[in-house]
Each structure stands twice: as structure tokens, then as C-alpha cells.
C-alpha positions as a Markdown table, in Angstrom:
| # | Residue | x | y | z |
|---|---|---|---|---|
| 1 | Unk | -81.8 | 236.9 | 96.0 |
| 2 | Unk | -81.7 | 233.5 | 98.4 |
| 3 | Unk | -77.8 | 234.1 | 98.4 |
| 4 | Unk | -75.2 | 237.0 | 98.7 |
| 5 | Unk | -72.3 | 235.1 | 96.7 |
| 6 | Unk | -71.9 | 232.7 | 93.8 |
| 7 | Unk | -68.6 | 230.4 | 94.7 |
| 8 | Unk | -68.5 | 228.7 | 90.8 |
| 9 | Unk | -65.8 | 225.3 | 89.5 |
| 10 | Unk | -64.6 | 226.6 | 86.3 |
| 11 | Unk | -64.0 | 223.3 | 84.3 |
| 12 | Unk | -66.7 | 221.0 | 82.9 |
| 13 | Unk | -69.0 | 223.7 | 85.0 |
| 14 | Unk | -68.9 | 227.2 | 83.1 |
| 15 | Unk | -65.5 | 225.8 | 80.4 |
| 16 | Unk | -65.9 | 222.9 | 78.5 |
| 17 | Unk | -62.8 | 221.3 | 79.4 |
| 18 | Unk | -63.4 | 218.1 | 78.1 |
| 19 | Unk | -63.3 | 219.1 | 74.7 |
| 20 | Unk | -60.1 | 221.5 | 75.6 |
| 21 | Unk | -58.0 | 218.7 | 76.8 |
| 22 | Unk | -59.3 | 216.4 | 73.8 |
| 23 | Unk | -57.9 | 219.0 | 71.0 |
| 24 | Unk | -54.8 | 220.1 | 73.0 |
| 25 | Unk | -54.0 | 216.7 | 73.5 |
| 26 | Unk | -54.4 | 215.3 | 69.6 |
| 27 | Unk | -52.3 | 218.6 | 69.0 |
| 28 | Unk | -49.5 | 217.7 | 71.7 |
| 29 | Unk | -49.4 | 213.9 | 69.9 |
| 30 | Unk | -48.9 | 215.6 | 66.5 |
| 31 | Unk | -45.8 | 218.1 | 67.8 |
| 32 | Unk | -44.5 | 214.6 | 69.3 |
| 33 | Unk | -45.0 | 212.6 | 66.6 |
| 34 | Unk | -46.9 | 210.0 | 68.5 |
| 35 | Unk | -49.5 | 207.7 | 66.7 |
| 36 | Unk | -51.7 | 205.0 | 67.2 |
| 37 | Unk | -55.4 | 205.0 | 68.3 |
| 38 | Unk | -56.4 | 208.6 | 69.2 |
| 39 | Unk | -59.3 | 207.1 | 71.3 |
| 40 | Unk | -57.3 | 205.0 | 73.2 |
| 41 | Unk | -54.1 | 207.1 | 74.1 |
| 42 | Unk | -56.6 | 209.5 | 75.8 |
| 43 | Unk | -58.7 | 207.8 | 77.4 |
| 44 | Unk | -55.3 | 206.0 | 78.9 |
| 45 | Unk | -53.9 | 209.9 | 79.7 |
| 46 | Unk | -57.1 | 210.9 | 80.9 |
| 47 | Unk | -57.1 | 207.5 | 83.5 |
| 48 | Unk | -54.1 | 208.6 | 84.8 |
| 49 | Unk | -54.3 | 212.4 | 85.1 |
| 50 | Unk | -57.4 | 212.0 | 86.9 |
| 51 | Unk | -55.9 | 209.5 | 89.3 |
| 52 | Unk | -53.0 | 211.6 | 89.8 |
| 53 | Unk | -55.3 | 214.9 | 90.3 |
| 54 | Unk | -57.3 | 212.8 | 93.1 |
| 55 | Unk | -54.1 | 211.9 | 94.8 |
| 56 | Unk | -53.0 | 215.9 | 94.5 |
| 57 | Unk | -55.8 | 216.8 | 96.7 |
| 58 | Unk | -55.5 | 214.3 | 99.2 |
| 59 | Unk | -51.6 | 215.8 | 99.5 |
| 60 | Unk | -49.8 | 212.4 | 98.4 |
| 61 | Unk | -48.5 | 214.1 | 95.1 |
| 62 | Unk | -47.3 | 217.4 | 94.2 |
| 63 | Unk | -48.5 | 219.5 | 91.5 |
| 64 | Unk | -45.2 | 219.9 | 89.8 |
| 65 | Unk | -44.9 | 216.0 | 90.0 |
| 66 | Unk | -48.3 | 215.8 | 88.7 |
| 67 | Unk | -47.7 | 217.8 | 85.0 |
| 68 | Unk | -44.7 | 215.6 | 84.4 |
| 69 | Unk | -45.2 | 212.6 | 85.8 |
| 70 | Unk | -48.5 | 212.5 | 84.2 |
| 71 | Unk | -46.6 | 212.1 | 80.5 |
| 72 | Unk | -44.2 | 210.1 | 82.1 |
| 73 | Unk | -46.3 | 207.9 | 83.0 |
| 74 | Unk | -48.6 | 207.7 | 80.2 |
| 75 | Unk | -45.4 | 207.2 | 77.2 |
| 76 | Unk | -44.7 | 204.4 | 80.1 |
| 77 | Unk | -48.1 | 202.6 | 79.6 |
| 78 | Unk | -48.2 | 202.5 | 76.5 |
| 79 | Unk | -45.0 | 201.5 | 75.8 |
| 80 | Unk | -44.0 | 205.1 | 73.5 |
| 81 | Unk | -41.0 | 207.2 | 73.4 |
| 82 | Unk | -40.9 | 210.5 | 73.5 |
| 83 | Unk | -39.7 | 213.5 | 76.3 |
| 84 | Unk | -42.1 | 213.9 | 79.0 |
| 85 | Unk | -40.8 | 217.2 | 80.0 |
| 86 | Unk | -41.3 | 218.0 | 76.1 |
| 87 | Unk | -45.1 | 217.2 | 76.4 |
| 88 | Unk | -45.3 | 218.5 | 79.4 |
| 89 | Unk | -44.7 | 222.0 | 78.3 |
| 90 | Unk | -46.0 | 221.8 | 74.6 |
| 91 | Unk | -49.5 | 220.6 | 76.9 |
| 92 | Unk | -49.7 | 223.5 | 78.9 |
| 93 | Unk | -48.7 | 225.7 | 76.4 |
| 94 | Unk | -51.7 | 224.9 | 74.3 |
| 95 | Unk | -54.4 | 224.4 | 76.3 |
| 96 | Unk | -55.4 | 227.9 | 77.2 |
| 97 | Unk | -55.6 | 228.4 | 73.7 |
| 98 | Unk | -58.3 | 225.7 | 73.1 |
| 99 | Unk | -61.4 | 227.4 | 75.1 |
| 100 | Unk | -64.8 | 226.4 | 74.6 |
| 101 | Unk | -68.0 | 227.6 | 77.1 |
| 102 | Unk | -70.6 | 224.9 | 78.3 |
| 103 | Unk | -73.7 | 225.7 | 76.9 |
| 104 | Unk | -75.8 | 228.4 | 78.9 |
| 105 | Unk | -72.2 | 229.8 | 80.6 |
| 106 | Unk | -72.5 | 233.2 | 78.8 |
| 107 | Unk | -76.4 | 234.1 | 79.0 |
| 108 | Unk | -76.1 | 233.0 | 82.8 |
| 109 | Unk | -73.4 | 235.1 | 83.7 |
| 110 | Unk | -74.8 | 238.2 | 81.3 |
| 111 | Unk | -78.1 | 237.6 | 83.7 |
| 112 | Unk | -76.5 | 237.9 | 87.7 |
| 113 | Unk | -73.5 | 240.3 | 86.3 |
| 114 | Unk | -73.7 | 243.2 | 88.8 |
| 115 | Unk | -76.5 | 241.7 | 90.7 |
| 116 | Unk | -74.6 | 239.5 | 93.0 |
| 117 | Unk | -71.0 | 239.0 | 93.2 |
| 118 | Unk | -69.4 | 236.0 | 91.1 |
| 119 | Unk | -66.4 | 234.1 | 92.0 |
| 120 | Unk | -64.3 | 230.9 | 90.2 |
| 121 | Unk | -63.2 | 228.4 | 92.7 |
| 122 | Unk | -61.0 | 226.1 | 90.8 |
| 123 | Unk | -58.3 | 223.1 | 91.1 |
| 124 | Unk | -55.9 | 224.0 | 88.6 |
| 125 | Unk | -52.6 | 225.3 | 87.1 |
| 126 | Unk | -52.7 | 229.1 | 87.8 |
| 127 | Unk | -50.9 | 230.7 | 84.7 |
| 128 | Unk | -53.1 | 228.4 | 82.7 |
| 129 | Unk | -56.3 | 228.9 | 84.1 |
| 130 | Unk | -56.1 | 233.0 | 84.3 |
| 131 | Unk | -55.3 | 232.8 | 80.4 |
| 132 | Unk | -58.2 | 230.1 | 79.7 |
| 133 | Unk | -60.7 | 232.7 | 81.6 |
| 134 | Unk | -59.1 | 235.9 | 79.7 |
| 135 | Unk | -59.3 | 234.2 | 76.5 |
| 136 | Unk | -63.3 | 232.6 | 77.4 |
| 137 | Unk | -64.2 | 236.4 | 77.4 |
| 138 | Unk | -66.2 | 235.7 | 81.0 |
| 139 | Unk | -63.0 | 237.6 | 82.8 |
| 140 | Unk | -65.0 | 241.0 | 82.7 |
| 141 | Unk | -68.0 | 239.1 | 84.1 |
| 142 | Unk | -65.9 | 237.4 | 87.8 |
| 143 | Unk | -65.1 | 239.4 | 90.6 |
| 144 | Unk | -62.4 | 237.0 | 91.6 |
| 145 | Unk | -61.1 | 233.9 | 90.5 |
| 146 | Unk | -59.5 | 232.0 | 93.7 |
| 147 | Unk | -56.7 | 229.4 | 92.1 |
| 148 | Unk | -55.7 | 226.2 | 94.0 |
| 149 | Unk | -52.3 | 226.2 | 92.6 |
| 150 | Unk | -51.8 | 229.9 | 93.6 |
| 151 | Unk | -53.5 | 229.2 | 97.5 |
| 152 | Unk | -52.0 | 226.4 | 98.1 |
| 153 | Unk | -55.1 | 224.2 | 98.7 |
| 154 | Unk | -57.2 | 222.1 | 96.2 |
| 155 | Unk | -61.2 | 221.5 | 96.7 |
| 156 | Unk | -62.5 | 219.5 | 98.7 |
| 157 | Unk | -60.0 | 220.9 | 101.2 |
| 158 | Unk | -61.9 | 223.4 | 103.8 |
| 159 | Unk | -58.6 | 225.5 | 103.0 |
| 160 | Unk | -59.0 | 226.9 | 99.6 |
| 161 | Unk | -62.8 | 227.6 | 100.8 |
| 162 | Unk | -61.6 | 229.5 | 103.6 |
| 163 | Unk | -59.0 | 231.3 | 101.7 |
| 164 | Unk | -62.2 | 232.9 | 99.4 |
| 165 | Unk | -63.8 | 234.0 | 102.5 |
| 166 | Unk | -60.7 | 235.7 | 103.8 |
| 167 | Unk | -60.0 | 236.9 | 100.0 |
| 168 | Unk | -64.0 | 238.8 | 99.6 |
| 169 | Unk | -63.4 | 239.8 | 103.3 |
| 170 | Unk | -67.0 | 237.6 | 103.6 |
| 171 | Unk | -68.4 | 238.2 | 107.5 |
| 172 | Unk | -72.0 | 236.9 | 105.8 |
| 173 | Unk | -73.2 | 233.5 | 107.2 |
| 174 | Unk | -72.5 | 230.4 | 105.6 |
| 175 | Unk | -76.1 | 229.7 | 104.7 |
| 176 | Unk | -75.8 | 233.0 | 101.7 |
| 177 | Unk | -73.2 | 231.7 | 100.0 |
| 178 | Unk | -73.4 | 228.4 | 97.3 |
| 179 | Unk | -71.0 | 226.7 | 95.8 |
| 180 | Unk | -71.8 | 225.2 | 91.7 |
| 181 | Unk | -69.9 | 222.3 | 90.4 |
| 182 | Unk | -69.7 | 219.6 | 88.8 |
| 183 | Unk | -68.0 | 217.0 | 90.7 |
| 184 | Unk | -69.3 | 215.5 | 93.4 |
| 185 | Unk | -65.9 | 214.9 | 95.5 |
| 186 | Unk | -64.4 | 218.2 | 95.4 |
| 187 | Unk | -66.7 | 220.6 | 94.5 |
| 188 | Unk | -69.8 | 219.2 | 96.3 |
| 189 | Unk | -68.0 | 217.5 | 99.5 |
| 190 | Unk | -65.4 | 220.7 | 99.9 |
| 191 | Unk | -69.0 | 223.1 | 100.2 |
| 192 | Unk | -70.5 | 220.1 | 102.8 |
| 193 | Unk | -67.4 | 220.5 | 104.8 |
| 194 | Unk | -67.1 | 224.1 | 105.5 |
| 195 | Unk | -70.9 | 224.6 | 105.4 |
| 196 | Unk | -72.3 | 226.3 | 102.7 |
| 197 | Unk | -75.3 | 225.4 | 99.8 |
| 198 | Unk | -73.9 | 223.7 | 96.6 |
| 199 | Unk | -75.4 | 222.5 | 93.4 |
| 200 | Unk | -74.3 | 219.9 | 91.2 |
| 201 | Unk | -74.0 | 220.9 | 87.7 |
| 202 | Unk | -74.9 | 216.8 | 86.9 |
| 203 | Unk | -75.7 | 217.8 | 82.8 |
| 204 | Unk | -75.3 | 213.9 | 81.8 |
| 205 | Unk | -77.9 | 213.2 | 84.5 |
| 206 | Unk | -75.3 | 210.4 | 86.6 |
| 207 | Unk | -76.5 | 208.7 | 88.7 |
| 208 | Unk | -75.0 | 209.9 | 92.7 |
| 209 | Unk | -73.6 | 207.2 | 93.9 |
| 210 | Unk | -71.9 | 208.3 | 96.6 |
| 211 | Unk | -72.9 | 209.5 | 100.2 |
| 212 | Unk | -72.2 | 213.1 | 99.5 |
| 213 | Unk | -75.3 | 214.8 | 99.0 |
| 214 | Unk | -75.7 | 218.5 | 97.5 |
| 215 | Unk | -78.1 | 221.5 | 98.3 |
| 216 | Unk | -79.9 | 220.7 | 94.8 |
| 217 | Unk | -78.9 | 219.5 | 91.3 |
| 218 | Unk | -79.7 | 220.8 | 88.1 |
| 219 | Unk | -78.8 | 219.6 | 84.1 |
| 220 | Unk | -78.5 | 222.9 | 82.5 |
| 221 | Unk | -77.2 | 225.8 | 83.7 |
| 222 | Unk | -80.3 | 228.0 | 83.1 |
| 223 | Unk | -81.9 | 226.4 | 86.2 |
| 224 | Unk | -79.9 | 227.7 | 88.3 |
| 225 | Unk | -81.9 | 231.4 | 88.6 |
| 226 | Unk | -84.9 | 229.7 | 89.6 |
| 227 | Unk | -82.7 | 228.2 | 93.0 |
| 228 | Unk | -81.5 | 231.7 | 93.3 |
């Protein structure tokens, strides 16, 4: 193979968050007793998680500010009453629960287990996303799962890239080692700042409009083997 270790996001890349965080969420407004327009209460969560997760890794907010205030600030918005703490914890509490593979995740992994050595590089919560990978059924399947929570550095930062290295004891050059993900500003940017190969996972065919530029881009997950 072209490359000695796979560096993998684990959300919306190998999980299907998106349709975790929809179901967890309509569950959280239930145990709440929140109503209204589904649609539009999380799309308006989603807006400001996202926003909140993008200032996380540029350092301006914490990640224990970010599960809270993220509640907070949605019940705020949209004028609704309720405990944010409350949410908070009924949230995280539920999501590992709600796992769902992106289509491909499991026939690819079954195909390079053993071969080469597979590792999760993910922004997230860490007691949450160990249980979301144990209950996927791909834990058997990665050799290590690097956290940013539990590192102390979030992607794009060169940090939590490092930090892998230093974890796989990695003395390889830069050049065997690629980096899949789907987002362009922390997956793709963090693997152009330390210097190795990525691939965008782009499976909704966006357009790139940024000036971050990856090694090569593919739709469905099965392409990746013929890059490899």
C-alpha cells in the first residue's frame, strides 16, 4: 500500500452523525417538553453548536462552556423555557445510544482490517464518543481512537496531529500517512498544516470553496482502496 497509516474523522465520515444528533435531539425535546416546529428548533441548535464548535477550536470557548451554553443559548433564541443544564445532560446521555454507520463504513473497514493500521482522529466529547464507537461495533476494527477532548487539542490544530504520532510511536515520514474527513476546515486544513495526504469524504459533492485544497476527494467511501 501507497500509505503506512490511515488517520480517519469519525462523524459524518465513518458515523452518520447527522442523523444521531437529529433523533437524540427530537428525544431531548420530548424529555423537556419542548414543542413547536421540529425543523426549525434544529436547524436553530444546529446554527449555534456549530458556531460554538468552530470557536472551540480556535481556543475562544471552552468545551465545558460549549455543552451548556449551547442549550442556553438555543432555549434563549427561541424564546423557550426549560433547564439548560437538564438538556445538557439528558443530550449527552442519549446520543451514544443513537448510532448509525455511513454507507460503505463497515465493508471498508472489514477490507484494510489487519492490513494497515487504522486510527479515529476526532473533535469530540470523550466519554461519548468511546461509547458511540463500542456501540457502532467498528471498536474491534481501530487500533486507536485519538480524542480531542481527552488530548487537549481539536483539528485543525497541528497539536492533536502530533499527539497521534507521539501516541503510534510513528518515526515514518509524513508522506505515508493520510488523513479522511469530511470537513474541509479541520479535517483537511489540520492534515495541510502538519504535512500529511488527506482526502475529503465530499459524499453530497459541495462545491470547495475555500483555499484549502486536499490530496484527493472522493463521494463514497469505496473509493478510497483504489487511492490506497
Amino acid at each position: 500500500m501507497k500509505y503506512d497509516f490511515l488517520l480517519f474523522d469519525a462523524d459524518d465520515t465513518l458515523l452518520d452523525f447527522k442523523k444521531s444528533e437529529d433523533i437524540s435531539f427530537q428525544i431531548v425535546l420530548k424529555k423537556n417538553r419542548i414543542t413547536g416546529d421540529y425543523n426549525s428548533l434544529i436547524e436553530s441548535y444546529k446554527t449555534i453548536n456549530n458556531l460554538l464548535w468552530a470557536q472551540h477550536a480556535l481556543g475562544i470557548v471552552s468545551k465545558d462552556f460549549l455543552k451548556i451554553e449551547r442549550f442556553r443559548k438555543f432555549l434563549e433564541v427561541n424564546s423557550l423555557s426549560a433547564d439548560p443544564v437538564m438538556m445538557c445532560d439528558d443530550y449527552l446521555n442519549t446520543l451514544p445510544d443513537q448510532v448509525f454507520l455511513i454507507e460503505g463504513t463497515l465493508d471498508l473497514l472489514t477490507s484494510l482490517h489487519k492490513k494497515i493500521p487504522l486510527i479515529i482522529v476526532t473533535n469530540g466529547i470523550g466519554v461519548v464518543q468511546h461509547q458511540r464507537l463500542h456501540n457502532s461495533g467498528l471498536k474491534p476494527f481501530i487500533d486507536l481512537m485519538i480524542v480531542s477532548e481527552e488530548c487537549g487539542y481539536s483539528k485543525p490544530d497541528v497539536r492533536i496531529f502530533q499527539h497521534t504520532f507521539n501516541s503510534l510511536k510513528i518515526s515514518h515520514e509524513k508522506n505515508k500517512i493520510l488523513m479522511i474527513g469530511d470537513k474541509l476546515e479541520t479535517d483537511i486544513l489540520g492534515a495541510n498544516r502538519i504535512g500529511i495526504d488527506s482526502c475529503w469524504f465530499n459524499p453530497d459533492k459541495n462545491p470547495n470553496t475555500t483555499k484549502i485544497t486536499p490530496t484527493f476527494e472522493i463521494q463514497n467511501l469505496k473509493d478510497l482502496i483504489i487511492h490506497l
